[in-house]
C-alpha positions as CSV (number, residue, x, y, z in Angstrom):
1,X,-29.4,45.8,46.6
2,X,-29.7,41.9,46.1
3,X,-32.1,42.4,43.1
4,X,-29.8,44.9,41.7
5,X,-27.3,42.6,41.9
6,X,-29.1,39.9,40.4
7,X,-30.6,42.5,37.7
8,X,-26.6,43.2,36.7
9,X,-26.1,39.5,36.0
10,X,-28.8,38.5,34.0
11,X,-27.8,41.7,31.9
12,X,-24.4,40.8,31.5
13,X,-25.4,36.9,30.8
14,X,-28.3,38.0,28.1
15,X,-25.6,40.4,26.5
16,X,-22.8,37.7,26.1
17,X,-25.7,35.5,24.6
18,X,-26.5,37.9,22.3
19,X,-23.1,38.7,21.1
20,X,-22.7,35.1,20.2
21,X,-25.8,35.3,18.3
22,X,-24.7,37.9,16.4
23,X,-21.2,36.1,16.4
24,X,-20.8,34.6,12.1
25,X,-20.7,31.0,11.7
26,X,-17.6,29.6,11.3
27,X,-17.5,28.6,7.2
28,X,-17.5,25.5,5.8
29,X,-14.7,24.1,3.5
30,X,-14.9,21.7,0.8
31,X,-11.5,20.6,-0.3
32,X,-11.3,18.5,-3.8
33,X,-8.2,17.2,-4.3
34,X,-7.5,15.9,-8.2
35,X,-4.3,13.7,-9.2
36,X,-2.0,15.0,-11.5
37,X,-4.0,18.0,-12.6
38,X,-1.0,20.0,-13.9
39,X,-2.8,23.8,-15.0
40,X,-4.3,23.2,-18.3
41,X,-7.6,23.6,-18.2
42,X,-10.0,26.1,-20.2
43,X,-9.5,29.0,-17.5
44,X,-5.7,28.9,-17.5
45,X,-5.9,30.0,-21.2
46,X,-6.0,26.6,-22.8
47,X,-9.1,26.3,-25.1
48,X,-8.6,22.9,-26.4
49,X,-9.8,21.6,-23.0
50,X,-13.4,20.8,-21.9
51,X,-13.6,21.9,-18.6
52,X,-16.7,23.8,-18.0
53,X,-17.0,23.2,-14.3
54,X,-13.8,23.9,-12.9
55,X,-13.9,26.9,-15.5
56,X,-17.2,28.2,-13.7
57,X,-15.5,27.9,-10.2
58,X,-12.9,29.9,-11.1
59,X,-15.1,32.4,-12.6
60,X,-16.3,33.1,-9.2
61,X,-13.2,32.6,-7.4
62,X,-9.5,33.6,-7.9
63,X,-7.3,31.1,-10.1
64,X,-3.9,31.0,-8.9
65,X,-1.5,30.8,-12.4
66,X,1.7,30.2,-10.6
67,X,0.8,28.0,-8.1
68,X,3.8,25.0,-7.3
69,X,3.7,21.6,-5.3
70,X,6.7,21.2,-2.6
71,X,7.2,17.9,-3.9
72,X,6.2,16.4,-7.4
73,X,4.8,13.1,-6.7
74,X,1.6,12.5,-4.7
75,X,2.1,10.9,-1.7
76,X,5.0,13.1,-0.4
77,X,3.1,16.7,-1.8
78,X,-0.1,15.7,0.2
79,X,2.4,15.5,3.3
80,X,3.8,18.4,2.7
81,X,0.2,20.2,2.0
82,X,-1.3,18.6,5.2
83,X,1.5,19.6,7.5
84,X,2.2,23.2,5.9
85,X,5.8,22.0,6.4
86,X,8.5,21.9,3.8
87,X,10.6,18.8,3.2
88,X,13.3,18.1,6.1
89,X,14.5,14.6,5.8
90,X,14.6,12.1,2.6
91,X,11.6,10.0,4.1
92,X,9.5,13.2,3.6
93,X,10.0,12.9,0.3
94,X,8.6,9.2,-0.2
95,X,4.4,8.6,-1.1
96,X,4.6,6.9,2.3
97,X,5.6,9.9,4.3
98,X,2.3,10.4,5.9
99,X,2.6,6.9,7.0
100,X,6.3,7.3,8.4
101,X,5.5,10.5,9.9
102,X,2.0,10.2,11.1
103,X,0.6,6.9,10.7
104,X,3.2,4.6,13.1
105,X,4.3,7.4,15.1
106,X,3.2,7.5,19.0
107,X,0.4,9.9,18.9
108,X,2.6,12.7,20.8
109,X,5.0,13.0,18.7
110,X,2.5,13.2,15.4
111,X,2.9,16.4,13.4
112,X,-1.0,18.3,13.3
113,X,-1.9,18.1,9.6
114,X,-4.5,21.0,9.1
115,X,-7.5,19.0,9.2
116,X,-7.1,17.6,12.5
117,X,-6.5,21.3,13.8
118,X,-9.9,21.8,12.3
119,X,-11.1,19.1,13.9
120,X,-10.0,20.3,17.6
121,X,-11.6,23.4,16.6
122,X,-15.1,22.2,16.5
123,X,-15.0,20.9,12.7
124,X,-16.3,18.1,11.9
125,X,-14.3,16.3,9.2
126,X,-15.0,13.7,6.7
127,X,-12.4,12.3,3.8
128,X,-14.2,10.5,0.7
129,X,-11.4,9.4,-1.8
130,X,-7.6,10.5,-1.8
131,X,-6.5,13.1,0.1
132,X,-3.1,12.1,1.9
133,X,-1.6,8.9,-0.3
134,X,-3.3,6.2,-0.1
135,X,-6.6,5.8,-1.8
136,X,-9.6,5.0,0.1
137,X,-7.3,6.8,3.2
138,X,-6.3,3.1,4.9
139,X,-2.7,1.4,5.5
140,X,-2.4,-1.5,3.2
141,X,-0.3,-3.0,0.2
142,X,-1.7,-3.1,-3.2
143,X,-2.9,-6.7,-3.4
144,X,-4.1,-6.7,0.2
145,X,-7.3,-6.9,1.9
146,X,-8.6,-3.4,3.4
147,X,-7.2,-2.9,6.4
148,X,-8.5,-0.5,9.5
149,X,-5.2,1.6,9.6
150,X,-6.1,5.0,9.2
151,X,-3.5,6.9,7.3
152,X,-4.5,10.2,9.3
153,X,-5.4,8.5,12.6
154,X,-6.2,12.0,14.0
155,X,-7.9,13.9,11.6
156,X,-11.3,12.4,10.7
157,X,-14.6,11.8,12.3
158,X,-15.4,10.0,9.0
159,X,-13.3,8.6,6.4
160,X,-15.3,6.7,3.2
161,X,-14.7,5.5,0.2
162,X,-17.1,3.5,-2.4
163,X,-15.0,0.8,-4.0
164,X,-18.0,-0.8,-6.4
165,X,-16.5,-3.8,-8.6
166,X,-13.3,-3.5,-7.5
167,X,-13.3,-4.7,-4.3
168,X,-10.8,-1.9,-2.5
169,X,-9.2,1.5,-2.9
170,X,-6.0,0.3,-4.4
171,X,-7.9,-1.7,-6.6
172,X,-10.5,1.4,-7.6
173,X,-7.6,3.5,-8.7
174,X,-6.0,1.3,-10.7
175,X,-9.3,0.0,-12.4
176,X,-10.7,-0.7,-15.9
177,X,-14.1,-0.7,-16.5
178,X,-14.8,-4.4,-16.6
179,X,-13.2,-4.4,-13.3
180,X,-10.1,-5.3,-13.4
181,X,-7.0,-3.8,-12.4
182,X,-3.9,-2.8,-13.3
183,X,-2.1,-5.0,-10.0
184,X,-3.9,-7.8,-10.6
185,X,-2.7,-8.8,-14.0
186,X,0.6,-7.5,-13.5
187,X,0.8,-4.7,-15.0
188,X,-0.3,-5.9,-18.4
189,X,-2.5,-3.6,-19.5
190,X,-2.6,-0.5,-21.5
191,X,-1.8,3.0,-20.0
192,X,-5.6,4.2,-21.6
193,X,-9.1,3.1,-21.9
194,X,-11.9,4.7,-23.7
195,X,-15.2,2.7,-22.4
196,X,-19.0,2.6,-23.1
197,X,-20.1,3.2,-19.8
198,X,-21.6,5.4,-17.3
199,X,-19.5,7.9,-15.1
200,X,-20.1,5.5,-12.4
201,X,-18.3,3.1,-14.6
202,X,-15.2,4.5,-12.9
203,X,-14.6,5.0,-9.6
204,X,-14.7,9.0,-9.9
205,X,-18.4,8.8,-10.3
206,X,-19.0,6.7,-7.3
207,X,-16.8,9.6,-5.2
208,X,-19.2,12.2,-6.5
209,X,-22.7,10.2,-5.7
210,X,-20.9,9.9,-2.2
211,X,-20.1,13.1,-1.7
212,X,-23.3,14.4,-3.0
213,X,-24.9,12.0,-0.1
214,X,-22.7,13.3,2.4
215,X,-23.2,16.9,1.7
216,X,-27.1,16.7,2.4
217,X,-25.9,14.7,6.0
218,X,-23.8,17.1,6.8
219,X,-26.4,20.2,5.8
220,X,-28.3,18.2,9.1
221,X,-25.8,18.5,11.5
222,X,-25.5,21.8,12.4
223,X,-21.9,22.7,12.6
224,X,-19.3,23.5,10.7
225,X,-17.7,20.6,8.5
226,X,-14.2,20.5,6.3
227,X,-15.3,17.6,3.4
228,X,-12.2,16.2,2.0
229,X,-13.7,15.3,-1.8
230,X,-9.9,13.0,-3.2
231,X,-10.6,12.3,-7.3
232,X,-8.1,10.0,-9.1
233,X,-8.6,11.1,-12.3
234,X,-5.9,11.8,-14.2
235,X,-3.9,10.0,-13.3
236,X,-2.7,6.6,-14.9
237,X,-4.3,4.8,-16.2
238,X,-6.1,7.8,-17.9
239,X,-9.3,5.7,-18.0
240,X,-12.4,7.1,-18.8
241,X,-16.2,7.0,-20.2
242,X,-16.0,7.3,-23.9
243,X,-18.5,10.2,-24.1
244,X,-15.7,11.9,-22.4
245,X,-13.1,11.0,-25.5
246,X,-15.8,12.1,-27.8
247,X,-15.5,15.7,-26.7
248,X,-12.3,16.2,-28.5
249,X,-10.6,15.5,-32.1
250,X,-7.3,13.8,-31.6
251,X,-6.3,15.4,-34.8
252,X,-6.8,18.6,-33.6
253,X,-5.1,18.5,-30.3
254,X,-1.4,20.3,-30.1
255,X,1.4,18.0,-29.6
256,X,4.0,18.6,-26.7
257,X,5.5,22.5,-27.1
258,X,8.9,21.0,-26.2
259,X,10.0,17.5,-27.6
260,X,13.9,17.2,-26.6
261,X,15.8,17.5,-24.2
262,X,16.5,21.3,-23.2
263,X,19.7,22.7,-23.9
264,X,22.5,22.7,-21.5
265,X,20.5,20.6,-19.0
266,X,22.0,17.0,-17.7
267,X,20.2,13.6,-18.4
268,X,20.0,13.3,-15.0
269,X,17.6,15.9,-13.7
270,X,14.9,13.8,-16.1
271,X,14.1,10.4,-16.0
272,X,13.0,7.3,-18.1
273,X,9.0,7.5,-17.7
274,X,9.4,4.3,-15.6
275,X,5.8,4.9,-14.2
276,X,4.3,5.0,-17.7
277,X,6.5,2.5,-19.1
278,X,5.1,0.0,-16.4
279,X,1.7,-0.4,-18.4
280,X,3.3,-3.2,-20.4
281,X,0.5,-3.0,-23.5
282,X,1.3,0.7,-23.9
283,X,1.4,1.0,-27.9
284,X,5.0,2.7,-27.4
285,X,7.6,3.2,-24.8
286,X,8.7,6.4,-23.7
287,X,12.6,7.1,-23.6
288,X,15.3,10.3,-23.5
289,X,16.6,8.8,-26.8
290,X,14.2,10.3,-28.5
291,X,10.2,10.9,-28.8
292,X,7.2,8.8,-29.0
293,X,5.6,8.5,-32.5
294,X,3.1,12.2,-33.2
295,X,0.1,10.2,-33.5
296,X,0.6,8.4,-30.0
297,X,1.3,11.5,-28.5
298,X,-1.8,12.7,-29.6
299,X,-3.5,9.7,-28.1
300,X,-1.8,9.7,-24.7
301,X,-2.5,13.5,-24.6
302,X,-6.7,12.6,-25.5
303,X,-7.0,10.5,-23.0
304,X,-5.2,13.0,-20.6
305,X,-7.5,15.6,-21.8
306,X,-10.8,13.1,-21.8
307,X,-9.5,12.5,-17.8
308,X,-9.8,16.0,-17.1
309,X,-13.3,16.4,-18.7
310,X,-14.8,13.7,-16.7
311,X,-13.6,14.7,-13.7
312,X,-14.8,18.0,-14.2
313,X,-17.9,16.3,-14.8
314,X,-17.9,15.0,-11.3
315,X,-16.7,18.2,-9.8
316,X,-19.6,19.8,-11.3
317,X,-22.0,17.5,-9.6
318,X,-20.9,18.3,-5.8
319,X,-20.7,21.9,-7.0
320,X,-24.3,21.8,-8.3
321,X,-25.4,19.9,-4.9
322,X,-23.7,22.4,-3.0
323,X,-25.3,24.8,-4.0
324,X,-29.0,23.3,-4.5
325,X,-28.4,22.9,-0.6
326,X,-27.8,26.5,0.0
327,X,-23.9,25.7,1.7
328,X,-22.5,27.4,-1.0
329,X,-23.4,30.8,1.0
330,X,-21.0,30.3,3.8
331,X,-18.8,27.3,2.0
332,X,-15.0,28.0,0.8
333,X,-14.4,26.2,-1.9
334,X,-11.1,24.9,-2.8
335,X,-9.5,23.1,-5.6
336,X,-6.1,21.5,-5.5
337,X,-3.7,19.4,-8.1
338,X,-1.3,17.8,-6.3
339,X,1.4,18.5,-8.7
340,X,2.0,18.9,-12.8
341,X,2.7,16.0,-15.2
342,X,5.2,16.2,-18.3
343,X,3.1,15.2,-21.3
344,X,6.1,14.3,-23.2
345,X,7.1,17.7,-22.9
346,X,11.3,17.1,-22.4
347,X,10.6,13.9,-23.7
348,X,9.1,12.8,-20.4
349,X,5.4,10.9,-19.6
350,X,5.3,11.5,-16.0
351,X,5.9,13.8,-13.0
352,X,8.8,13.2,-10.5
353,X,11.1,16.2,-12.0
354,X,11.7,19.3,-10.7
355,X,11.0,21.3,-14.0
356,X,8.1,23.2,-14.2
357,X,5.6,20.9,-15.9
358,X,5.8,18.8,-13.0
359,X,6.0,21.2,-10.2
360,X,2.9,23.8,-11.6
361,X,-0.9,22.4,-10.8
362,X,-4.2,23.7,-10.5
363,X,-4.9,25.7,-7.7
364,X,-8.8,27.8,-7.3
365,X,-9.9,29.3,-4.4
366,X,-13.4,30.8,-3.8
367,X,-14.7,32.0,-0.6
368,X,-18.4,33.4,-0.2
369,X,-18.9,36.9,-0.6
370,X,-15.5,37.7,-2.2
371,X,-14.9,39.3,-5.6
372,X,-14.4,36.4,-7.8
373,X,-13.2,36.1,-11.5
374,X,-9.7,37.1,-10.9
375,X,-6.7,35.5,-12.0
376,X,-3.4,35.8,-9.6
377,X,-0.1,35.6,-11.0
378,X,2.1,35.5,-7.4
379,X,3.9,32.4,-6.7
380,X,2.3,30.5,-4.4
381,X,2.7,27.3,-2.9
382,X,0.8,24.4,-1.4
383,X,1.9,24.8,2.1
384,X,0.2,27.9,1.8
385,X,-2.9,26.5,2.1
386,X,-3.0,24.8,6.3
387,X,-2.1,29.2,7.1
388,X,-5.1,30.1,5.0
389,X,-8.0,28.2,5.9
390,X,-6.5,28.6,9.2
391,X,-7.4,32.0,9.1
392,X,-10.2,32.1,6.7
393,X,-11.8,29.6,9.6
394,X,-11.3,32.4,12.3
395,X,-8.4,30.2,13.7
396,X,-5.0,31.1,15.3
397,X,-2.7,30.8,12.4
398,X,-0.3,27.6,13.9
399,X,3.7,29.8,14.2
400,X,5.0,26.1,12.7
401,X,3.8,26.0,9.4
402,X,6.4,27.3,6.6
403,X,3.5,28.5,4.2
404,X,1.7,31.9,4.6
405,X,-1.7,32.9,4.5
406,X,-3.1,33.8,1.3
407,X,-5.7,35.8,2.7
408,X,-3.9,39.3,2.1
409,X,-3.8,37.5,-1.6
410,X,-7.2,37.1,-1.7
411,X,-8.6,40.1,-0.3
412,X,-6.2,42.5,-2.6
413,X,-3.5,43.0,-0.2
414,X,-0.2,41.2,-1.6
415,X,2.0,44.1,-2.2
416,X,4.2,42.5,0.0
417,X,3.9,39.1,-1.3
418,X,7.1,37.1,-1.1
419,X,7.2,35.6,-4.6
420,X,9.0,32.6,-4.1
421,X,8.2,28.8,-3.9
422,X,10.7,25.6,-3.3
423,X,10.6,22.3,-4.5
424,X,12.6,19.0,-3.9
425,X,13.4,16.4,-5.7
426,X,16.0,14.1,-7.6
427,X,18.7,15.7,-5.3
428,X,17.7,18.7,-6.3
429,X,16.2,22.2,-4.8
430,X,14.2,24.4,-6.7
431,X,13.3,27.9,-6.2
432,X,10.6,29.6,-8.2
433,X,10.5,33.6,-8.4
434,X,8.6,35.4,-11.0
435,X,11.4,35.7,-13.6
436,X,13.6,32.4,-12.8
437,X,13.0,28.9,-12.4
438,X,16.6,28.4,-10.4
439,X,17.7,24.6,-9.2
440,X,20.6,23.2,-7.6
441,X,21.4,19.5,-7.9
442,X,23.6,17.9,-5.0
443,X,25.6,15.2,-7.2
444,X,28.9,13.6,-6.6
445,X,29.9,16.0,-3.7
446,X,29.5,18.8,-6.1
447,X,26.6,21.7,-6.6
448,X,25.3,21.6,-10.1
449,X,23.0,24.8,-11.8
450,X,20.4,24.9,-13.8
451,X,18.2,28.1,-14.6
452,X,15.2,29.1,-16.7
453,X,14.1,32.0,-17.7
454,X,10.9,32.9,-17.6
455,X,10.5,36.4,-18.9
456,X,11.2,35.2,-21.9
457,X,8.6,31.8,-22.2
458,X,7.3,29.5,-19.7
459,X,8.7,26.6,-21.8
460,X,12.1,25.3,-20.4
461,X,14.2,25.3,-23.5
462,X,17.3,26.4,-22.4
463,X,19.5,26.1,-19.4
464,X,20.9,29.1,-18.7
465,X,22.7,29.1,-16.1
466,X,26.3,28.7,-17.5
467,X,26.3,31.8,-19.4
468,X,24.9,33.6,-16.5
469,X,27.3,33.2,-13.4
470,X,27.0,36.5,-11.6
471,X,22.8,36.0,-11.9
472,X,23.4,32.1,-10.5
473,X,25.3,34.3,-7.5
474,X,22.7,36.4,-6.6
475,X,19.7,33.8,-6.9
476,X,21.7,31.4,-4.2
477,X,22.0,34.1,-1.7
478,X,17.5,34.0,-2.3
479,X,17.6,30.0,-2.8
480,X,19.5,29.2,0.3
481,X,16.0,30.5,2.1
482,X,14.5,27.5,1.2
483,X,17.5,25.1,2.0
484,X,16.6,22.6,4.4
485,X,19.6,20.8,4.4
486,X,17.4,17.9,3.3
487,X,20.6,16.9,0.9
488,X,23.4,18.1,2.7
């Protein structure tokens, strides 16, 4: 009876073990953020752009068309991202809301960013580069000193950065090639630079060599890792290696679709390109009066474009690496803009607007083993993204997230898909659906309208919205889903 007993145990035991065996591993994710990536690249439709690498990914992947930032400027839209939480107070909408919100709050009360859910789940996590606000992922003012203040105390085992000549983070991604930096001398410097030098003549270069060395560490170690890969480029200054420049003829290169103001639409829900106009030696200033000269439009736009093509370059690198490794068999790959960028289209050189130019960015997905090559037109947003890897990582989806997973998106189910997506900014809510772009500005005690329609072009011409009263009706009743009382 005893060594029946014993017998049932060891047979129970060596079945559980062999269950787990059979159990998958739990994937890997590698996460590569870029900075103001609005969608134009070579597989959103736009052939005048070099972007062979990112276009190769989302050949294998799905490439979401209509995918919108909760907030359009970076620090605030990484929150927003890491938390899978929409906006609920004004400092959530600051670059520094990570910091308010997680950084210098007692460690209780921090909200879990998706990352350090990972990381409780057996992940082990490493940031190289941007991927909450601040550059190198530490707490410290522009002309400061590195400090040790991690800006995501709770989510990293590793967070790294490669400075080279420029001494810190801040310094990196403001930095010219002989370098200097845009801090340092006060903001006199052009908003461009076209440079003989390597790719690891800019920062982006030295993030890919890193990541490529962490990759092979982390092929050693044996359990499941998230990589957090944060590129700069492009944003300002849109600095990069002149072989990158060469791929394009300025001459060639389309000018903004819309140069004016649209119709209809207040002064106020655009603004005065302050960002852009801080690079004093800029060769014009930007202003709603009226737009920059055609043929520095075209150069501001190259240098955008070059951006784009060299740090597609460096994508390409970690991709190649990936893959020479063998991770890309059980590796999700994802790649995220943080939000869009006018390119004087409405007269504006910058993001921080609630139109779409600003609000739409690069979003491609690709998980192993899933049919790729498919482009998805739902709306989607960026808090969508903690409830998907949630589940795509064989986690509890967390019930406190506002996003949903876009697993049923990706696997074919999304009949049901609730095609909406808000944004906040400049007092203003928007709400995205597949036909309207709807806003509603809080100014002066007052609700102001503005609405775009989108069946008819994706270029904001035309303000609708006071010829259309009964359809402004109906889209509140939707819109107020997404009011967070953040304004009122």
């Amino acid at each position: 009876m005893r060594y029946s007993v014993l017998f049932l145990i060891v047979l129970i035991f060596t079945g559980c073990s062999s269950q787990k065996e059979k159990d998958p591993p739990k994937p890997n994710i590698l996460f590569i953020s870029i900075d103001d990536l609005r969608a134009e690249l070579g597989c959103y439709g736009k052939d005048y752009i070099k972007s062979p690498n990112l276009d190769k990914l989302a050949s294998e992947g799905i490439l979401f068309t209509k995918h919108f930032a909760q907030v359009p400027t970076c620090g605030a839209s990484r929150y927003s991202m890491l938390t899978g939480k929409l906006p609920r107070n004004k400092n959530d909408l600051l670059n520094d809301a990570s910091v308010i919100n997680i950084t210098h709050r007692p460690k209780e009360e921090r909200p879990m960013t998706f990352i350090k859910y990972l990381r409780q789940n057996g992940y082990y996590t490493v940031g190289i580069g941007k991927i909450s606000h601040y550059p190198d992922g530490y707490v410290y003012k522009y002309l400061e000193p590195k400090s040790n203040v991690r800006e995501l105390p709770d989510s990293w085992d590793e967070m790294l950065f490669d400075s080279g000549k420029w001494g810190t983070g801040h310094n990196a991604f403001f930095g010219f090639a002989d370098g200097s930096n845009r801090n340092a001398k006060k903001n006199m410097v052009k908003p461009y630079e076209m440079a003989e030098v390597s790719d690891t003549g800019y920062v982006d270069g030295l993030t890919a060599n890193l990541a490529i060395e962490k990759l092979r560490e982390l092929k050693e170690k044996g359990k499941p890792f998230f990589l957090g890969v944060g590129f700069f480029k492009p944003h300002l200054p849109f600095n990069s290696p002149k072989k990158y420049w060469d791929m394009y003829d300025e001459e060639k290169l389309p000018l903004a679709p819309v140069r004016k103001i649209p119709e209809n639409t207040d002064i106020a829900s655009l603004h005065n390109s302050g960002e852009f106009n801080s690079y004093r030696l800029g060769d014009e200033k930007a202003s709603l009066k009226g737009s920059v000269s055609e043929a520095y439009e075209r150069k501001l736009r190259h240098a955008y474009f070059a951006c784009i093509s060299y740090v597609d370059a460096q994508v390409g690198k970690v991709l190649d690496e990936l893959k020479r490794l063998g991770l890309d068999k059980n590796t999700i790959v994802i790649v995220w803009g943080d939000h869009g960028w006018h390119l004087g289209d409405q007269l504006v050189w910058g993001k921080h607007t609630i139109f779409e130019r600003a609000l739409k960015s690069t979003l491609i997905v690709k998980v192993p083993n899933r049919k790729g090559g498919i482009k998805n037109e739902n709306i989607v947003s960026s808090i969508d993204l903690y409830p998907s890897i949630s589940e795509l990582c064989g986690l509890e989806v967390p019930s406190f997230t506002d996003g949903k997973s876009l697993v049923p998106v990706l696997e074919g189910r999304d009949s049901t898909w609730d095609n909406k997506a808000f944004s906040y900014f400049r007092k203003g809510i928007s709400m995205r659906t597949p036909e309207y772009h709807f806003i509603v500005y809080f100014r002066n005690g007052k609700k102001v309208y503005e609405l775009y329609d989108h069946t008819k072009s994706d270029i904001e011409l035309v303000n609708i919205a006071p010829d259309n009263p009964h359809l402004v009706d109906s889209l509140l009743t939707l819109w107020e889903k997404g009011n967070t009382r953040i304004y009122n």
